[in-house]
C-alpha positions as CSV (number, residue, x, y, z in Angstrom):
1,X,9.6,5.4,-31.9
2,X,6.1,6.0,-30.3
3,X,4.7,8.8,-29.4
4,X,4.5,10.0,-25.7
5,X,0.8,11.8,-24.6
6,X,1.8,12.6,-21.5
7,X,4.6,14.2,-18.9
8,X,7.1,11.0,-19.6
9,X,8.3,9.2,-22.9
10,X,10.1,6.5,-23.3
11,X,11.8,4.3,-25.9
12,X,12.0,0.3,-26.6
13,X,13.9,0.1,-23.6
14,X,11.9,2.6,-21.3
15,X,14.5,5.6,-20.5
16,X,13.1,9.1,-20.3
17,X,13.6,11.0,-22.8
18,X,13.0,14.0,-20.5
19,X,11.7,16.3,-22.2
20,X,8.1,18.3,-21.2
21,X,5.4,20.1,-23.6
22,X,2.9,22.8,-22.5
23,X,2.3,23.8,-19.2
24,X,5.0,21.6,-17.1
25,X,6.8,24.9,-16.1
26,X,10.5,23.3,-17.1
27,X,12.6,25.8,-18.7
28,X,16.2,24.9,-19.0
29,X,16.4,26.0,-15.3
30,X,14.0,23.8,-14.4
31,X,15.6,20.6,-16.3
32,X,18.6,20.6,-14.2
33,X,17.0,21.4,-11.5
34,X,14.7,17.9,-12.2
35,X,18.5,16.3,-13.0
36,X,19.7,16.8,-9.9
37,X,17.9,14.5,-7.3
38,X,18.9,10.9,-9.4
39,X,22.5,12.0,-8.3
40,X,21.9,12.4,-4.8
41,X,19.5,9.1,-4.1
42,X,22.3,6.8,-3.4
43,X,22.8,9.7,-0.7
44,X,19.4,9.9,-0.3
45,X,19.4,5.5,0.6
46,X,22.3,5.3,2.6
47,X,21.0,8.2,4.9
48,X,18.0,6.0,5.6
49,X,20.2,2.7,6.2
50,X,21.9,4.7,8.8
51,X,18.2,5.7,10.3
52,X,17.5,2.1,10.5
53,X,20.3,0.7,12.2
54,X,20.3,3.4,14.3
55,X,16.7,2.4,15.3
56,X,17.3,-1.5,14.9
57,X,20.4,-2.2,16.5
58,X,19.7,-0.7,20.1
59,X,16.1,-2.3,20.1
60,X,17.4,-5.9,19.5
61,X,20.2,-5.6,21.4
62,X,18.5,-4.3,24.8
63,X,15.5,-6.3,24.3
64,X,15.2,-9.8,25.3
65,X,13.9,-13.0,23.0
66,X,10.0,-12.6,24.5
67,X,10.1,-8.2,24.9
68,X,11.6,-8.6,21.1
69,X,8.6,-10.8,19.3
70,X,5.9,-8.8,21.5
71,X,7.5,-5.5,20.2
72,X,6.9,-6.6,16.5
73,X,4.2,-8.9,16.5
74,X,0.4,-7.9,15.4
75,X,-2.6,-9.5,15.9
76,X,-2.0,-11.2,12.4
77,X,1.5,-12.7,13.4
78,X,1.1,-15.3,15.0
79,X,-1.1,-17.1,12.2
80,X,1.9,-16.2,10.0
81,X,4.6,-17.9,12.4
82,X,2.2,-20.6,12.8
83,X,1.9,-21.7,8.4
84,X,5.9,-20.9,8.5
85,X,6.9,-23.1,10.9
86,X,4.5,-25.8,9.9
87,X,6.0,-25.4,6.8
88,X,9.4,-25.9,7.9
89,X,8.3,-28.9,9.6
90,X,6.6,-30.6,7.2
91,X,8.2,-29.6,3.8
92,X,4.3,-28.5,2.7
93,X,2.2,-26.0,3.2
94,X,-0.3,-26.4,6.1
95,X,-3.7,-27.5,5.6
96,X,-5.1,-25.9,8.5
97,X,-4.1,-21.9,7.4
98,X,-5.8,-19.3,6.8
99,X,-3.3,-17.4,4.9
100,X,-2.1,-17.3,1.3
101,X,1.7,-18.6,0.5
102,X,3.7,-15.0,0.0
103,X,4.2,-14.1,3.3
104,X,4.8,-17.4,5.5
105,X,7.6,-18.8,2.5
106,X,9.5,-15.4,3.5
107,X,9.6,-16.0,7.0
108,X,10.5,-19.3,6.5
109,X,13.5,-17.5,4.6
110,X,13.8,-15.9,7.9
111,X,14.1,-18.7,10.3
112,X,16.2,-20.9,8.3
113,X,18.7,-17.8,8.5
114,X,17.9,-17.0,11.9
115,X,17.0,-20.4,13.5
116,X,14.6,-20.2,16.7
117,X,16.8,-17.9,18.2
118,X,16.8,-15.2,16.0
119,X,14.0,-15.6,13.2
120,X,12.3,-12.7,14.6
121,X,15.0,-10.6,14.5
122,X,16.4,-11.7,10.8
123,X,12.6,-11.6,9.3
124,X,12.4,-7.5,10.6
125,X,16.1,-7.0,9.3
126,X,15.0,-8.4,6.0
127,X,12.1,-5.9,6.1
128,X,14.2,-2.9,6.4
129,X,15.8,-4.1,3.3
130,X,12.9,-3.9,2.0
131,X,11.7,-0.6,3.0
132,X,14.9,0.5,1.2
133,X,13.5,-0.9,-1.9
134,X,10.2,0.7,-1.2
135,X,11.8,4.2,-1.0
136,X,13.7,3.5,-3.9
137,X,10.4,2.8,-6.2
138,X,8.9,5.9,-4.6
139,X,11.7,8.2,-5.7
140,X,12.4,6.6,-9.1
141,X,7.9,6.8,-9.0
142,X,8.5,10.7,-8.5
143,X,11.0,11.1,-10.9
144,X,8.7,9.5,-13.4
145,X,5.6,11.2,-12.5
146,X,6.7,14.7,-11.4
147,X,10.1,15.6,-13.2
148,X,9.4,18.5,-12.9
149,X,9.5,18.6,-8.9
150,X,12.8,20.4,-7.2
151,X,14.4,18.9,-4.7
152,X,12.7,19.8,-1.4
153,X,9.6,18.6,-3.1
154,X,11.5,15.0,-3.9
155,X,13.2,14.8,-0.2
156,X,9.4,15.7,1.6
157,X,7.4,13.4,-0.4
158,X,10.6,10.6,0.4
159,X,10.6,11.2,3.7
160,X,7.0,10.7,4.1
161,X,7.5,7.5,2.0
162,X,10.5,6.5,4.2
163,X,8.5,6.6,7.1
164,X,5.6,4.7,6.0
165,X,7.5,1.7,5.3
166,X,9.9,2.1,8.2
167,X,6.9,1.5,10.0
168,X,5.8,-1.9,8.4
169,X,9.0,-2.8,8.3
170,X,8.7,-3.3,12.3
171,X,6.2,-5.0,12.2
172,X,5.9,-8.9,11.4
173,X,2.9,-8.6,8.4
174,X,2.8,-8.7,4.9
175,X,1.8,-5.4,3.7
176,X,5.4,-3.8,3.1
177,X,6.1,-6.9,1.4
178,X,2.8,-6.7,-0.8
179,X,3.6,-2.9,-1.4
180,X,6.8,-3.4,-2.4
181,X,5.9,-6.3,-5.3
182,X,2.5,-4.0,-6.5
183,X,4.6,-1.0,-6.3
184,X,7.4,-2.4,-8.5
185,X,4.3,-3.6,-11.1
186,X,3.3,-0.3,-11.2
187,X,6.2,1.2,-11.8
188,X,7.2,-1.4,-14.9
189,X,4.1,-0.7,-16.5
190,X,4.3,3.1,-16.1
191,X,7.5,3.3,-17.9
192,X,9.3,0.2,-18.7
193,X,8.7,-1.9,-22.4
194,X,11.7,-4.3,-22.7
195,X,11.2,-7.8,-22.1
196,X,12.4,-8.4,-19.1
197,X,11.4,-5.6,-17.8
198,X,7.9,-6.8,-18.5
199,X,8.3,-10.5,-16.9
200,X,9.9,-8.9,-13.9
201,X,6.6,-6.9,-13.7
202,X,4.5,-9.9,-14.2
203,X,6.5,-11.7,-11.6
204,X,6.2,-8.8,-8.7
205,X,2.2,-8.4,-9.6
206,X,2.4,-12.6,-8.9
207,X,4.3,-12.5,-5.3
208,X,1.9,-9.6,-4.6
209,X,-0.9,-11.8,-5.2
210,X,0.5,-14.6,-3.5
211,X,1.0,-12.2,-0.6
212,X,-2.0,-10.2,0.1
213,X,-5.8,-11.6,-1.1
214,X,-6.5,-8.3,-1.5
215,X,-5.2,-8.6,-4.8
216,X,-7.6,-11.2,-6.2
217,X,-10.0,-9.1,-8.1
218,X,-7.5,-6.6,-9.4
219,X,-7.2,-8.8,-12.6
220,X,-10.5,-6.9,-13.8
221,X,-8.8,-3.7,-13.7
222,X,-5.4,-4.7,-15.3
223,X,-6.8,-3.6,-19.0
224,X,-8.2,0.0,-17.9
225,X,-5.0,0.6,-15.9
226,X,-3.0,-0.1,-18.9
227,X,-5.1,2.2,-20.8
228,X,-4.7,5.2,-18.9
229,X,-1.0,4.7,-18.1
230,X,-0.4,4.2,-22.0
231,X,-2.4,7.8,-22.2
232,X,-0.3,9.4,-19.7
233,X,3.0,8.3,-20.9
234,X,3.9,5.7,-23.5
235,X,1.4,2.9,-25.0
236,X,1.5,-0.5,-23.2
237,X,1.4,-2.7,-25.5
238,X,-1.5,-5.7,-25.4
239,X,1.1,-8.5,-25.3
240,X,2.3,-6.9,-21.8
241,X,-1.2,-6.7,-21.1
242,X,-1.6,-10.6,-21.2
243,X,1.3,-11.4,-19.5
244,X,0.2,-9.4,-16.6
245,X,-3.1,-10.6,-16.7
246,X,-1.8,-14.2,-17.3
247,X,0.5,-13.3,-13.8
248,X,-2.5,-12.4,-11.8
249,X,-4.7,-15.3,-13.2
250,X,-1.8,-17.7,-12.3
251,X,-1.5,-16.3,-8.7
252,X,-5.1,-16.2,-8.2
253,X,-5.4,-20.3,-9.4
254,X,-2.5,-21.1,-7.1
255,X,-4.0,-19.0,-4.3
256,X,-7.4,-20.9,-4.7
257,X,-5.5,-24.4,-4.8
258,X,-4.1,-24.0,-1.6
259,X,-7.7,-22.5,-0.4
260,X,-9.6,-25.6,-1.6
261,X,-6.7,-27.8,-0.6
262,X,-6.9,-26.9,3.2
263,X,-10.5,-26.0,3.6
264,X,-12.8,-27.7,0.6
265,X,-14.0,-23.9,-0.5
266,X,-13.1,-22.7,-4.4
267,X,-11.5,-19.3,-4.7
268,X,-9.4,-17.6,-2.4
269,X,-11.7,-15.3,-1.6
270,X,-13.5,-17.8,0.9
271,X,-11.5,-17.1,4.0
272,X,-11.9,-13.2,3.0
273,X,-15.5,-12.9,2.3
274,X,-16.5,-15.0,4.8
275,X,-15.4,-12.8,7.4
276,X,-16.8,-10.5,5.7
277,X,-20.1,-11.7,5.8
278,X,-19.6,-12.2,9.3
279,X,-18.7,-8.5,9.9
280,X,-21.8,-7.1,8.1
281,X,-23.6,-9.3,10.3
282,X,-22.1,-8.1,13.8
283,X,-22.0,-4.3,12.0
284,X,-25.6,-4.1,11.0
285,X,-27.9,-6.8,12.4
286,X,-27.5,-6.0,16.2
287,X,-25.0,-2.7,16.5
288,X,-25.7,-2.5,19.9
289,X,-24.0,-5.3,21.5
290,X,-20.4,-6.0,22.1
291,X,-18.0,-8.1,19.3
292,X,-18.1,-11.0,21.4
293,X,-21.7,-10.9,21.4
294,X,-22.0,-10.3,18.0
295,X,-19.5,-13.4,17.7
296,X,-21.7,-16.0,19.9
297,X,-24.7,-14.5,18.2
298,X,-23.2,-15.3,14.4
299,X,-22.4,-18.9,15.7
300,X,-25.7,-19.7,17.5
301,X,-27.4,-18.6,14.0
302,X,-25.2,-20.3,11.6
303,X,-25.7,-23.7,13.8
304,X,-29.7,-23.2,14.0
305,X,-29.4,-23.2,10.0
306,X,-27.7,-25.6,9.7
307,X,-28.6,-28.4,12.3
308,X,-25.4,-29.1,14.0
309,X,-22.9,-27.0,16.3
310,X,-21.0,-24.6,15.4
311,X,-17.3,-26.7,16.2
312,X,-18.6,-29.5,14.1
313,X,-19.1,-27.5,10.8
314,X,-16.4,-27.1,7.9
315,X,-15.4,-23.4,6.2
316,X,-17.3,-25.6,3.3
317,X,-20.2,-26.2,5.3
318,X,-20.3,-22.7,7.5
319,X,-20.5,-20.4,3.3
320,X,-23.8,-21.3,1.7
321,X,-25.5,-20.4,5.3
322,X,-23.2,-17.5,5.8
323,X,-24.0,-16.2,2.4
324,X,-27.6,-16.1,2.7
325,X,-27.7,-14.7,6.2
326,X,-25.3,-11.8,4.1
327,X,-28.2,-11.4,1.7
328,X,-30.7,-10.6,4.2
329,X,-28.7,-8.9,6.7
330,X,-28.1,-6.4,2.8
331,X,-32.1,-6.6,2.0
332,X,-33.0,-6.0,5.6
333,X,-30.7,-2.9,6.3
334,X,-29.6,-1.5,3.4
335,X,-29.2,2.3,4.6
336,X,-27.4,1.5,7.2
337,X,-25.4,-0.9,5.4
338,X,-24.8,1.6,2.8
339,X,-24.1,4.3,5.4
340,X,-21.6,2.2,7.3
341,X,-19.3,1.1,4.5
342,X,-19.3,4.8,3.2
343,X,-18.1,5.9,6.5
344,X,-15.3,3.6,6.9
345,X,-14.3,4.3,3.5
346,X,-13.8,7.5,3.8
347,X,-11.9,7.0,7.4
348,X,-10.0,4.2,5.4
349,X,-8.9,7.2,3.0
350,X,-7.2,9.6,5.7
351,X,-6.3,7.4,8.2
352,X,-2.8,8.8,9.3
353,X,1.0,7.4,8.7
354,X,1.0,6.4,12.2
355,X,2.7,2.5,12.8
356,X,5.7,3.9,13.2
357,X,4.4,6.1,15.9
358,X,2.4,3.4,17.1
359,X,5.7,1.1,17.7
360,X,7.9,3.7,19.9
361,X,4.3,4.6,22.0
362,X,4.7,0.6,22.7
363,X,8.3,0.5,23.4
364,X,7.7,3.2,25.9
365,X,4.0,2.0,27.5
366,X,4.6,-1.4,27.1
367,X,0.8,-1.3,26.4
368,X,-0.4,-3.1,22.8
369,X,-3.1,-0.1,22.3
370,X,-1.8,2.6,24.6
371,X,-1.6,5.1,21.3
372,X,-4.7,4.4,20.1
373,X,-6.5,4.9,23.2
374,X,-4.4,8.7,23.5
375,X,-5.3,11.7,21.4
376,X,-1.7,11.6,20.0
377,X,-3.9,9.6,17.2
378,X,-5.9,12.6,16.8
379,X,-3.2,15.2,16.6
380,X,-1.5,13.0,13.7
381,X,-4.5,13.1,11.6
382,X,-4.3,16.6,11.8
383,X,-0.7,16.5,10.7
384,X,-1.4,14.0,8.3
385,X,-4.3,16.0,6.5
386,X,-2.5,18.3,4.1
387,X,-1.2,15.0,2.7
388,X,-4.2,13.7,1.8
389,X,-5.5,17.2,0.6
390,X,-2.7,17.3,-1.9
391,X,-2.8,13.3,-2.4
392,X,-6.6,13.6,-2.9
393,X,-7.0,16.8,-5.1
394,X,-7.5,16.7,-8.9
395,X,-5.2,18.2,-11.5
396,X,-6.1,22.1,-12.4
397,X,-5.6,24.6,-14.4
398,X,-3.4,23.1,-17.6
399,X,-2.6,20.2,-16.4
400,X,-5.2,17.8,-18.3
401,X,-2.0,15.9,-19.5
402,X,-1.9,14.6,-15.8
403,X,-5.9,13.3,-15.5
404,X,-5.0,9.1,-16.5
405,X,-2.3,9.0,-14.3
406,X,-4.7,11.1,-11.1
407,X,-7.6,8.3,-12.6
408,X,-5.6,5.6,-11.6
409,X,-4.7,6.4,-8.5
410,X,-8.2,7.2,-7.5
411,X,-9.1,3.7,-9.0
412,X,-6.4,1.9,-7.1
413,X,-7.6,4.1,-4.0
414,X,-11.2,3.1,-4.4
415,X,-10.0,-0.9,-5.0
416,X,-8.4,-0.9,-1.9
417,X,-10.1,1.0,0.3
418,X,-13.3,0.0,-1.2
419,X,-12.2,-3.7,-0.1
420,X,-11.1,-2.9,3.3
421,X,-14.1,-0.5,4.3
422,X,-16.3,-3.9,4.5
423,X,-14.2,-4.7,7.6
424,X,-13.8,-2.5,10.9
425,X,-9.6,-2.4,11.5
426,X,-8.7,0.6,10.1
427,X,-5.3,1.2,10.0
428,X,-2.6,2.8,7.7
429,X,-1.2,-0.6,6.7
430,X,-4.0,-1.3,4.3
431,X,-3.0,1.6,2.3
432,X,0.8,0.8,1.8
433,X,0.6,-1.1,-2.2
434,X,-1.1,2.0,-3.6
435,X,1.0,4.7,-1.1
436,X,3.9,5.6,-3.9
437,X,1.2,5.9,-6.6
438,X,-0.6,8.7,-4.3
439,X,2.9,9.8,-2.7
440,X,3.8,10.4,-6.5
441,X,0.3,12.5,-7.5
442,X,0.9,14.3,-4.3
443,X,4.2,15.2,-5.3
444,X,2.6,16.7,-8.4
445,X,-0.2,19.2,-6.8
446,X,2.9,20.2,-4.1
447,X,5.1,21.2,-6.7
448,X,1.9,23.2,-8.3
449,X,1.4,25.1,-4.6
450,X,5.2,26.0,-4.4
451,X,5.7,27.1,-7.9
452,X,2.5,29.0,-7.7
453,X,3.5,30.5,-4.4
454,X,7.5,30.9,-5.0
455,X,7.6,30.7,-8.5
456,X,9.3,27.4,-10.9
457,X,12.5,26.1,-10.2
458,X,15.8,27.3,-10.7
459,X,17.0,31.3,-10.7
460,X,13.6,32.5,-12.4
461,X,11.6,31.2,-9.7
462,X,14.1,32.8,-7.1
463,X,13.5,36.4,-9.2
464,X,9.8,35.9,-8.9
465,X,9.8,35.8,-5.5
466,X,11.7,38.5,-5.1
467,X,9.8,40.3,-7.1
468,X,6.3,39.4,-5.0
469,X,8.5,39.9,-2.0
470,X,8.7,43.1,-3.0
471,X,5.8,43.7,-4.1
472,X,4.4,42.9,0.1
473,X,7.0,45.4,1.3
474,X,6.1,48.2,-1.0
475,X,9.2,47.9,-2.2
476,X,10.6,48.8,-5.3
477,X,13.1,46.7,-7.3
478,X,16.4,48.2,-7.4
């Protein structure tokens, strides 16, 4: 048996043992009350089926074929339709994508389901399953994380969770899919050991890959996220370690395969950081003009260099050229450089739960960026803000048990947003693989601010309150 250094232990097989040291607040009150919620999540799941049927059914029943793919398609959609049809066509993968596999093999899932007819409508039915699944890791996150947490605690932080997802899940893209695979990784290596447990893991942190490039450098950080998990609850072992990093390494080869195949560039970070490139350019060089003048500007550039228009040039031909004009965009403009990316990070970090908001402003405007344009945006970052505060804060006080676990987070945090701050889209959706693990710290400072305020769980915290209740009043205790 190995020894637990943290809030969780588990065996061989990864079960909880369940039982706390020093400074949790758990008393025996306090372990049933952290007993309680597992019971009441197949409750807690069919609740939210019945939310999204009730939201589903009337949409795609009232809306027509065209009204129905406008409602649930993004500017990223149609490239995704495009590679899965092709490759229902074909029988291959197309060479003229942009995208990796993961996402375009489950729509083609979709459409063999749905046909033409109904592919839309089966792909956004799969995704609710989905989001099920997503609120299922959250919880079972939670439960790992912050036994400790009563029930309101558990229900607020799955609600928020619930929401989240609901609101990719309406949406034709790839991140609830992505969030749902690195989510279930996450989760494996926090507190699962047996085999197949392990390959399972393995095999999510793969399709995540495969899904979102976002993922390609997160091989580097496999090692120190093993660490600090193993210091929070139970070792990882390094034979899990190199089957994860042998998972990522494979997705990352097949991912630069089909990037070499259909555009003669190695890595499949070529379509990313080309844009990229292309981003800093219109961001830094000239931020006074328009995008589209950025955009002819970029192209006139890139065919001075390199002698031949723009339409003629390959991805393979357009990199060296856009790398070096990258370089000395950096060298020419580095405050502002610096200064931009830092901004959009920190935008990136409390940009609100807001798709699903976003989808019922265009149901009822009929207008692709009616919500953005309104100060409803506004007023839900203001909602959103004690979140973050609680998502963002450190642990205090004596919780130094809880520090690798609140160290990963922040590193997954700064990963991802770090990543997406080179680009200008911000948007909530970037943020969904790495929401449970902050959903799940945030349900650990929440439970701190409501035990602190009304005392632990169970019938001792109920007599401290009373007791500070009275205490307001000037009362005395009978």
């Amino acid at each position: 048996m190995m020894v637990s250094n943290g809030p969780i232990s588990t065996g061989g097989g990864g079960e909880a043992l369940g039982k706390q040291v020093g400074g949790s607040g758990l008393g025996q009150a306090g372990s049933q009350a952290a007993s309680k919620p597992r019971d009441l999540l197949p409750i807690v799941l069919a609740a939210a089926a019945v939310i999204e049927l009730a939201l589903f059914v009337p949409v795609a029943a009232l809306l027509d074929h065209e009204h129905f793919v406008w409602s649930v398609s993004c500017a990223d959609t149609p490239l995704y339709i495009k590679a899965c049809k092709d490759l229902l066509a074909t029988g291959s993968y197309p060479l003229d994508t942009v995208r990796t596999v993961g996402y375009p093999l489950f729509l083609a899932g979709a459409f063999l389901l749905g046909g033409e007819a109904h592919g839309y409508q089966v792909a956004v039915a799969l995704q609710l399953v989905l989001n099920l699944a997503f609120l299922w890791l959250i919880w079972r996150l939670v439960e790992r994380v912050a036994p400790q947490a009563r029930l309101g605690v558990r229900l607020a932080i799955a609600i928020v969770g619930f929401i989240a997802g609901l609101g990719q899940a309406v949406f034709l893209l790839s991140d609830l899919q992505a969030g749902v695979f690195f989510t279930f990784f996450g989760y494996v290596m926090l507190c699962k050991r047996s085999p197949w447990w392990v390959v399972g893991g393995a095999l999510a942190l793969m399709a995540a890959t495969l899904t979102r490039p976002m993922f390609t450098y997160f091989t580097v950080l496999i090692p120190l996220m093993a660490w600090l998990l193993g210091r929070f609850a139970i070792r990882v072992p390094w034979s899990h370690v190199a089957v994860y990093l042998l998972a990522s390494v494979a997705a990352v080869g097949v991912n630069s395969a089909v990037d070499r195949r259909s555009r003669d560039l190695v890595g499949s970070d070529s379509f990313f950081t080309y844009h990229t490139r292309n981003l800093l350019y219109n961001l830094y060089r000239f931020p006074a003009r328009t995008e589209q003048e950025h955009q002819a500007l970029y192209q006139q550039e890139i065919s001075r260099r390199a002698g031949k228009p723009y339409e003629s040039l390959t991805r393979g031909e357009k990199d060296p050229f856009a790398r070096a004009l990258f370089l000395e965009t950096l060298r020419a403009h580095p405050y502002q450089c610096a200064r931009a990316w830092c901004v959009s990070f920190a935008l990136y970090g409390v940009v609100p739960i807001e798709s699903l908001v976003n989808y019922f402003c265009r149901l009822a405007t009929w207008d692709e960026f009616w919500y953005h344009r309104s100060p409803l945006r506004r007023s839900m970052s203001f909602i959103c803000m004690p979140l973050w505060i609680l998502a963002y804060a450190p642990p205090w006080g004596r919780r130094r048990k809880y520090w690798p676990f609140y160290i990963v987070t922040m590193l997954l945090v700064v990963y991802v947003n770090g990543l997406c701050a080179l680009g200008v889209g911000v948007g909530d959706r970037m943020r969904i693989p790495i929401l449970p693990f902050m959903l799940a710290w945030a349900a650990v400072n929440l439970e701190a601010v409501w035990s602190a305020v009304f005392g632990p769980p169970g019938a001792a915290g109920k007599a401290a309150w009373r007791i500070r209740l009275r205490a307001i009043t000037f009362r005395r205790p009978a």
